[in-house]
N, C-alpha and C positions, 0 to 999 in steps of 0.2 A: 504494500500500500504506500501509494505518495504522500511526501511530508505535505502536499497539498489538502489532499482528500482528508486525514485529520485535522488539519485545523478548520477544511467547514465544515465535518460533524460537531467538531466540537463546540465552533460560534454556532453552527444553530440550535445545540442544546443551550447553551449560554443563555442563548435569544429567546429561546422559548420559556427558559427558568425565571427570566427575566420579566415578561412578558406575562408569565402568572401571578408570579411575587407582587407586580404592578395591580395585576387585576384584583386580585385578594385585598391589597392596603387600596386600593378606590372604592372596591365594595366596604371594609371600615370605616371611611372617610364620610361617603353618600349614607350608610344608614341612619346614623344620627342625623343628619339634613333630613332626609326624606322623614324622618322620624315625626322631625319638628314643626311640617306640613301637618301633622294629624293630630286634631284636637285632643284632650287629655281626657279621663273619666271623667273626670272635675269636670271641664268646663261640655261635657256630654249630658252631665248629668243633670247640671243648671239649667239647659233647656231641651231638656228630653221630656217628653208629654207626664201627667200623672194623672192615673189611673183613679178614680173615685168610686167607691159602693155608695151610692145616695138610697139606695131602698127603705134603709129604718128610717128615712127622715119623716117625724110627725108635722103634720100641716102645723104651720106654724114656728116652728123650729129652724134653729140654722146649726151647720156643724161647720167646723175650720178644716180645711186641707192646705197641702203647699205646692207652690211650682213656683222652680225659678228663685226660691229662696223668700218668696213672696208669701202672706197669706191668702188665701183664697175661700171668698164667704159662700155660704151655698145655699140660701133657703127654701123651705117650700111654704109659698103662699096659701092662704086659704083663700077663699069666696069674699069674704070680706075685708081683706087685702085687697083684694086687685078691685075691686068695688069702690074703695076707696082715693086711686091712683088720678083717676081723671079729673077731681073736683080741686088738686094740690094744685095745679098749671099756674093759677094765681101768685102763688107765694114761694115758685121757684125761679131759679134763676135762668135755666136753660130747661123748658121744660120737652122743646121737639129736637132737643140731643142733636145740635148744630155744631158741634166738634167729632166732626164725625170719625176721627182715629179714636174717640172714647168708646168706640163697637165695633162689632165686626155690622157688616150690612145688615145680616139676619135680625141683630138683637136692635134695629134701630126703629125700635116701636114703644108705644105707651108703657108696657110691661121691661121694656130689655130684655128680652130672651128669646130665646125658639119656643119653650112651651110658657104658658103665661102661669101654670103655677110656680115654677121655679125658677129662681133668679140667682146668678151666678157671677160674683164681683170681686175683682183684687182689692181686698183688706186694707188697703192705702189711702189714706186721707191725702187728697189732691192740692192739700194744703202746705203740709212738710210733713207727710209722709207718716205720720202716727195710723193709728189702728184703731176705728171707731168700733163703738160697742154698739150692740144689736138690743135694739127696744122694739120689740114687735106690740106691744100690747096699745091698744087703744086708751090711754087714758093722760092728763094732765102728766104734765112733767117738770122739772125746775125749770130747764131746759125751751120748752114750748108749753104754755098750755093748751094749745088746741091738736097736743100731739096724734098723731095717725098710723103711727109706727113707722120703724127705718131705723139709721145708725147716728149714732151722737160720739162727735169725736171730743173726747172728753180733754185732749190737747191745749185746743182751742177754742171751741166751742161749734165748729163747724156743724150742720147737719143734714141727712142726706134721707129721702123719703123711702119707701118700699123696693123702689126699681133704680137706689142707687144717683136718683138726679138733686142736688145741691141747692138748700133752701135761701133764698136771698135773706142779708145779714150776717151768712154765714163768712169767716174767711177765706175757704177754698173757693177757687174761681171756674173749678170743673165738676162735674160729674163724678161718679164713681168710675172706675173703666171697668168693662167688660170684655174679659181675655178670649182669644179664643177656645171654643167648645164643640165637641162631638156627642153622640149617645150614641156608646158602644150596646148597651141595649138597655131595656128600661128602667134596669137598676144600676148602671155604671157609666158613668159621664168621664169622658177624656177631655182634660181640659191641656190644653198649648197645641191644638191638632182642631179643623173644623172639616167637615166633610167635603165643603166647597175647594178647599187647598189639601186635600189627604191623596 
């Protein structure tokens, strides 16, 4: 064999060792990059939908869920709730929900919602952000005397009728907001997901 013919087996093994060694340290290099392209559980988790059982809720009642890190109010009206919703127009401040990112299209009705017993609103006072309390009960309140039930944000005094809309007087200058909502079936509500965008 010529001294020729060994030295280029030997440069292409060289070339070729060389040329793996390269590809192996690019592949270490890229997977942290490419890594750092895909969100974390963390921030998956922050706005991945949450699942709710609404079934036990008694008319009348509201229960807490969360998304998003947010609370999330849930109630179900009774007859006399929503009975009561139209005669408010007067003494709100936006009563045909004219900020219209404060819903999704569906929920921009007298009620707020897709079904008119329940009504379903992020926990957030549109004010700075505190967490009003749920007074469903019809009667006088420190608060309001000619109360009708809704949330009183004990902050500031803000207040917010049955469907969430913001009673002039109040500090907040919006609405409650209405996240989006699915009804994965009659006893479970996915809320961060609506059927229109699923």
């Amino acid at each position: 064999m010529s001294q020729d013919g060994v030295n280029k087996g030997r440069r292409t093994l060289l070339l070729g060792a060389t040329a793996a060694v390269g590809a192996v340290g690019a592949g270490f290099v890229a997977v942290p990059f490419v890594k750092s392209w895909v969100p974390s559980e963390r921030a998956k988790a922050a706005g991945a939908p949450a699942k709710v059982d609404i079934s036990k809720i008694e008319p009348g009642a509201m229960l807490t869920a969360e998304w998003r890190g947010k609370p999330v109010y849930i109630a179900r009206r009774t007859q006399e709730m929503l009975d009561n919703l139209p005669g408010l127009a007067e003494r709100l401040k936006d009563p045909e929900n004219t900020v219209k990112e404060q819903q999704p299209a569906y929920a921009d009705n007298i009620t707020r919602s897709r079904k008119p017993e329940l009504i379903i609103l992020l926990g957030v006072c549109t004010h700075l952000g505190c967490a009003p309390k749920y007074h469903a009960e019809v009667k006088p309140e420190p608060f309001d005397a000619n109360w009708k039930g809704g949330w009183f944000c004990p902050c500031h005094g803000s207040r917010f009728d049955l469907s969430g809309r913001v009673f002039k007087g109040s500090p907040a200058a919006k609405n409650l907001e209405v996240p989006p909502y699915m009804f994965e079936s009659d006893g479970v509500v996915v809320i961060g997901v609506d059927e229109e965008k699923a």
